[in-house]
LUMKOLFI-129701 format. One record per atom (N, C-alpha, C): residue in one letter; x, y, z. Coordinates in steps of 0.2 Angstrom, whole numbers, plus 5000, padded with zeros to 4 digits. Example, Ala and Ser with C-alpha at 12.3 -4.5 7.8 and 13.67 -1.06 7.14 Angstrom:
2
a506649725039
a506249785039
a506649845039
s506449895035
s506849955036
s506450005039
//
This chain:
287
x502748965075
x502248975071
x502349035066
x502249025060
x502349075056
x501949145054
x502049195055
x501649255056
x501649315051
x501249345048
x501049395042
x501649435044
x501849495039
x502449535041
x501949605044
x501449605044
x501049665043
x501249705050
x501249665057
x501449695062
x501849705064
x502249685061
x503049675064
x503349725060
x503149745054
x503149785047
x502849875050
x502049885053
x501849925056
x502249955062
x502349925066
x502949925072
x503449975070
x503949945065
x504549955062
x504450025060
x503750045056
x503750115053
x503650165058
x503250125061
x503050195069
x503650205073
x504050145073
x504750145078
x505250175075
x505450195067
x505750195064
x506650195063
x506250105064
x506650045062
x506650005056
x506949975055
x506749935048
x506949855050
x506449805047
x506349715048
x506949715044
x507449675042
x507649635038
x507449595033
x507049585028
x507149525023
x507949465024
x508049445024
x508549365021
x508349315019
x508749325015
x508449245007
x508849195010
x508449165011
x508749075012
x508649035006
x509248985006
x509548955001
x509548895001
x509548875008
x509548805012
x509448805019
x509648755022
x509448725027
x510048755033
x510648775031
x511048805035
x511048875035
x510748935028
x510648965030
x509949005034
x509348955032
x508948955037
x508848965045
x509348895047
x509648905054
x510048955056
x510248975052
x510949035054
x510449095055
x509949115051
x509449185050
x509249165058
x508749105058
x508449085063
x508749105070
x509249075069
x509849085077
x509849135078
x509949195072
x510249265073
x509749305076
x509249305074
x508649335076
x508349305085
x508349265084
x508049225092
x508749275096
x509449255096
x509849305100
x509749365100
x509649385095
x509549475097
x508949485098
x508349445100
x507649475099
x507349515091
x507549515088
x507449525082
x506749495078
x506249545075
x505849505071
x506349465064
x505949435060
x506549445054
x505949405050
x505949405043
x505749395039
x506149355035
x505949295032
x506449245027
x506249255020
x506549265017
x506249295008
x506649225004
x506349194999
x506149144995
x506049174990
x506749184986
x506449164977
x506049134975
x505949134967
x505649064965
x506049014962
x506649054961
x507148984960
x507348944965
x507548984972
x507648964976
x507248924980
x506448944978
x506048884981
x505948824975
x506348824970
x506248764965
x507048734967
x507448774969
x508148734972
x507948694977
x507448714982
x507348674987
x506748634989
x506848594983
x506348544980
x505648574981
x505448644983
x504648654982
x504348694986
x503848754986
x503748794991
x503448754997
x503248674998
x502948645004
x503548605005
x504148615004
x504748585005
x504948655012
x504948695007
x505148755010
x504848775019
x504248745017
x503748765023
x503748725027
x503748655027
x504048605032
x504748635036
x505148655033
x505948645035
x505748695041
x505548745037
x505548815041
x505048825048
x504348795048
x503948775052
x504148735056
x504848665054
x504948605059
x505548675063
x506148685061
x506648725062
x506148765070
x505748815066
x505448875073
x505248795078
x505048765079
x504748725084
x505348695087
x505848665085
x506348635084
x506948655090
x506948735086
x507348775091
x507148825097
x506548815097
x506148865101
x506048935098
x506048935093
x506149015092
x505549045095
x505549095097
x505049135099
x504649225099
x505249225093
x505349305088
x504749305085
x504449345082
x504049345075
x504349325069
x504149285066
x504549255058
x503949255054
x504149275048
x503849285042
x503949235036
x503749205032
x504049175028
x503749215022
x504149225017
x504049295011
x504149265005
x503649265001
x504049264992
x504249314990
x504949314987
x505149364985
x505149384977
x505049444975
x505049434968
x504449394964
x503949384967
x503449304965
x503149344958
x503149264956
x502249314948
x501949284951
x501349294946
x500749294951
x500449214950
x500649164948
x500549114948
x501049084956
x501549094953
x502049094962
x501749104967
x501449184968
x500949224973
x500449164975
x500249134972
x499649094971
x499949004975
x500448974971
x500748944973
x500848934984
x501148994982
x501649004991
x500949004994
x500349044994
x499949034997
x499648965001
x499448924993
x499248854995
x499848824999
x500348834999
x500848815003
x501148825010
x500748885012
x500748885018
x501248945019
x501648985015
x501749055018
x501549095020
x501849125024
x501349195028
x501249275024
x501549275020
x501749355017
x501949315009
x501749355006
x502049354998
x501849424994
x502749404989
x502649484986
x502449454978
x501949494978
x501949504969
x502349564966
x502749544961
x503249604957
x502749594950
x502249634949
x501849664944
x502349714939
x502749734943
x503149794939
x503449804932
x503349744931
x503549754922
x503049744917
x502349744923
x501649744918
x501449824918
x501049834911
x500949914912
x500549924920
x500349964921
x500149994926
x499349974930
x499049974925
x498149934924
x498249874925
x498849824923
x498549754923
x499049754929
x499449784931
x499949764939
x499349794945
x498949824945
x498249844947
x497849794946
x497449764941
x497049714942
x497449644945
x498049624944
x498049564947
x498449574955
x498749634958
x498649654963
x497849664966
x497449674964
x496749704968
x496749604969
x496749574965
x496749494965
x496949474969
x497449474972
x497949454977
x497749484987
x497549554985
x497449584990
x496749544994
x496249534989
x495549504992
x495949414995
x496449384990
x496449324992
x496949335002
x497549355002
x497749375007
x497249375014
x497149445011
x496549465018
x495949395019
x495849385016
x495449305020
x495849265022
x496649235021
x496949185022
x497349255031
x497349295032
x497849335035
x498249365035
x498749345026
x499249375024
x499549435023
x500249465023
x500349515020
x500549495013
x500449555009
x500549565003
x501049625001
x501549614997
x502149654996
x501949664988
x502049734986
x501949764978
x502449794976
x502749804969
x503249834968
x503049884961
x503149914960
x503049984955
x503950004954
x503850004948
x504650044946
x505049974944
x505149954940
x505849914939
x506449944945
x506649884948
x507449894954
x507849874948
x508449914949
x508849874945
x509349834947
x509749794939
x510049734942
x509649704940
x510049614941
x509549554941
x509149504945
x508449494944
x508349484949
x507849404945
x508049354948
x507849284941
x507549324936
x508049334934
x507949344924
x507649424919
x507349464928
x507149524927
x507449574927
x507749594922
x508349654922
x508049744921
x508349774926
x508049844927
x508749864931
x508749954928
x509349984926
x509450054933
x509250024939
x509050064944
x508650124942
x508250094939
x507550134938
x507250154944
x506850224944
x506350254951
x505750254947
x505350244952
x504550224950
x504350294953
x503550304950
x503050354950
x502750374957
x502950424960
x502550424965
x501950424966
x501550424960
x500750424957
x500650364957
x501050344955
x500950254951
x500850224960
x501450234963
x501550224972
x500950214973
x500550244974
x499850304978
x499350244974
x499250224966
x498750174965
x499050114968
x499350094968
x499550024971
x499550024977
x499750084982
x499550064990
x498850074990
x498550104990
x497750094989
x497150054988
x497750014985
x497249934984
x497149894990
x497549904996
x497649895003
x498249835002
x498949844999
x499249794998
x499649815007
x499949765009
x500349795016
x501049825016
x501549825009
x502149845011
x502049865003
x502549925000
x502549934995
x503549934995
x503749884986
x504349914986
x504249964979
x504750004978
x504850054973
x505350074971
x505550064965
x506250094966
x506450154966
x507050164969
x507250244970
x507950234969
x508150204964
x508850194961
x509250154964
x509050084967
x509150024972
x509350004967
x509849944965
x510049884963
x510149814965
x509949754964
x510049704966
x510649684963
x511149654968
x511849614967
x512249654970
x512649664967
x513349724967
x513349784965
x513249844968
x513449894965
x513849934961
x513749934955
x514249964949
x514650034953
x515250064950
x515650094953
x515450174951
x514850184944
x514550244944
x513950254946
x513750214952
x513250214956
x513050254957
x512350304956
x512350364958
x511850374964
x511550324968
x511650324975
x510850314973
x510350324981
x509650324980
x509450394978
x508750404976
x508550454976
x508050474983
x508250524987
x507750474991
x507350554992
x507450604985
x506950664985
x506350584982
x506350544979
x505850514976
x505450464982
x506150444986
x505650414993
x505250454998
x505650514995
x505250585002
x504450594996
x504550594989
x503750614987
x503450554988
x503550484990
x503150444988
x503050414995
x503650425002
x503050445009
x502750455011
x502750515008
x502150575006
x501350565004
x501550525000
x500750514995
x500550445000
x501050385002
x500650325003
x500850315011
x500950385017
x500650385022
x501350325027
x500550315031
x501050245037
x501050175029
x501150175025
x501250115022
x501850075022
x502250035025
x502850035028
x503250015020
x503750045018
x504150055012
x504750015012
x504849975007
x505149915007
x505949925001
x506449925005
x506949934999
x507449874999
x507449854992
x507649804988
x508349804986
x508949774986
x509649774984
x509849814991
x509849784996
x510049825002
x510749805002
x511349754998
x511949735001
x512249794995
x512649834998
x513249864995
x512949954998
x512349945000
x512350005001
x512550045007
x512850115006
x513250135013
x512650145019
x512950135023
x512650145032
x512250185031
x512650235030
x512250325031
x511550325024
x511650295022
x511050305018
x510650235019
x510450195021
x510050135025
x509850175029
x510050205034
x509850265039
x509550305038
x509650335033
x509250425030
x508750375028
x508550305023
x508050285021
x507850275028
x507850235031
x507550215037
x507050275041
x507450335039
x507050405044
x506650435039
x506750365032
x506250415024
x505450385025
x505450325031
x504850265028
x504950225026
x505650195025
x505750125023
x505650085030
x505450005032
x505050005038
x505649915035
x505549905029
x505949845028
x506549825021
x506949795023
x507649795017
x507949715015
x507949715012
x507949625011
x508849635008
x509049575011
x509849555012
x509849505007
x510249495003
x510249414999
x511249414999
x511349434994
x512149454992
x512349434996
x512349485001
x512949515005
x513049425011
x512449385011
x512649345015
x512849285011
x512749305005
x512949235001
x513749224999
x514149315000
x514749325000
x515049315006
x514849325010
x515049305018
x515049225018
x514649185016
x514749125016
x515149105011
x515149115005
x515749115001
x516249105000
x516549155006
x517249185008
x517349145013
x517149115018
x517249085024
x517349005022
x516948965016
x517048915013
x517748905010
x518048965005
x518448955001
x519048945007
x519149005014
x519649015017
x519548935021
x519148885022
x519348845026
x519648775021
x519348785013
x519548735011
x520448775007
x520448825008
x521248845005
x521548845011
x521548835017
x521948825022
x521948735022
x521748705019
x521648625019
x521348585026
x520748635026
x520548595032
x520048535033
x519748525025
x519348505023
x519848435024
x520648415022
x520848355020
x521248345030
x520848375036
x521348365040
x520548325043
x520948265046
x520048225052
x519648225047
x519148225049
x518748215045
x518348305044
x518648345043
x518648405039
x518148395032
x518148345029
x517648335025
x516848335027
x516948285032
x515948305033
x515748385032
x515148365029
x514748445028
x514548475032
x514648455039
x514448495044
x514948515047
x515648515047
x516148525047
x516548595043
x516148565036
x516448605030
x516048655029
x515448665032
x514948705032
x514848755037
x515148745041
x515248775050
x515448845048
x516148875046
x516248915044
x515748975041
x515348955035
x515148995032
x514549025036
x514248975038
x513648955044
x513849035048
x514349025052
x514649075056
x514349145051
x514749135046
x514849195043
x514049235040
x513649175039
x512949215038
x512549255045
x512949205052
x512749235057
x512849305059
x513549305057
x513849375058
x513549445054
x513549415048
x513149455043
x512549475044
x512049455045
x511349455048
x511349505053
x511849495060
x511949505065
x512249595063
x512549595060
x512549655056
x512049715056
x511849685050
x511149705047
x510649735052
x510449675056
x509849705060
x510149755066
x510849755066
x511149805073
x510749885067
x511349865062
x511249925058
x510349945056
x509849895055
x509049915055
x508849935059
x508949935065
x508849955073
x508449905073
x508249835074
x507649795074
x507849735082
x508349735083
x508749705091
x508349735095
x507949705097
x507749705104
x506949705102
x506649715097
x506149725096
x505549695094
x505849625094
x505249565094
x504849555099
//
């Protein structure tokens, strides 16, 4: 059964540990998140863009798979199912749909109107018992279509938006989504220390978690970050392990072509990946 992120999110801040986000793509990397988590007791949380939920024919497509899967395989973790990056029509969608958690990114609205349809979302949640994710500050990098240049957001601006009672805030603090360019100039995390500061136990949410070093996932983690969302890094891990098995020619040996075959490796490779992550969030063992 699918469950709000609020506890597992709360938990994480007072333990200071941080949940994982991982964006699922399909059906193989659903299972591989699923599996990784249930083996190491692991909460986790699955993030769902809105392309990603129109790839996969639909956010009630989404919710079936992910609801049959947890029943299916026994899981017994806490899972989240999250819209990532949602507008506020999305937010609205995923609801009627059946997700547990969804984020509204307001953040490229002036600050009053990401405030009123934030205060909207907060009243519809708490009656349904979801969590609610907010963002202030353009992340930069791409994220469907919304380009922002590792910008840091207002620790004031922070302060109005957790207030509205949203349950995880993200903000930037010069986080990128994708790849990290080579004059990277790291996080701010004087900006994460003012804006812990103002918005308390609110567990802080850091967005473009792939390419960042260890040691600084870490000092975030000991900042208030409670959660960190993966996407990249597991999409390059299965990537890699696809191209290595059709450039050895294994796809043309037996039957190497079925897709459950051809897909095995990468499968592997998201497991791995995952596996990672939450060694590195401290969240093993914590479900």
């Amino acid at each position: 059964m699918l469950v709000s992120a609020k506890e597992m999110l709360n938990k994480a801040k007072a333990g200071k540990y941080a949940v994982g986000q991982f964006n699922i793509n399909n059906l193989e990397w659903t299972k591989a998140i699923l599996l990784t988590a249930e083996e190491l007791k692991s909460p986790v949380i699955l993030g769902v863009s809105e392309g990603a939920g129109k790839y996969m024919c639909g956010y009630t497509t989404v919710v079936g798979m992910v609801n049959g899967m947890i029943n299916e395989l026994g899981i017994t973790v806490p899972v989240a199912l999250h819209l990532d990056h949602g507008s506020y029509e999305g937010a609205k969608k995923c609801i009627e749909a059946g997700f547990s958690s969804v984020m509204f990114d307001g953040s490229h609205y002036p600050i009053e109107e990401n405030i009123a349809k934030t205060k909207e979302l907060v009243k519809i949640c708490e009656e349904k018992g979801l969590s609610l994710e907010a963002e202030v500050g353009a992340i930069g990098g791409e994220e469907d279509g919304v380009i922002g240049s590792g910008e840091v957001a207002d620790p004031e601006e922070c302060k109005m938006i957790a207030d509205l009672g949203v349950t995880m805030l993200a903000a930037g603090i010069g986080n990128i989504h994708g790849k990290y360019p080579e004059n990277w100039a790291g996080l701010s995390f004087d900006t994460l220390d003012a804006i812990q500061q103002l918005t308390g136990t609110m567990p802080l949410v850091l967005h473009g978690g792939t390419g960042i070093p260890a040691d600084m996932i870490q000092k975030a983690i000991s900042l208030g970050v409670s959660k960190i969302n993966v996407n990249t890094e597991c999409q390059l891990a299965f990537a890699a392990a696809t191209r290595e098995y059709v450039e050895a020619g294994k796809d043309l040996q037996g039957k190497g072509f079925d897709p459950r075959k051809l897909l095995a490796p990468g499968f592997e490779a998201i497991k791995a990946t995952v596996k990672e992550k939450m060694e590195l969030f401290g969240s093993v063992g914590k479900a």
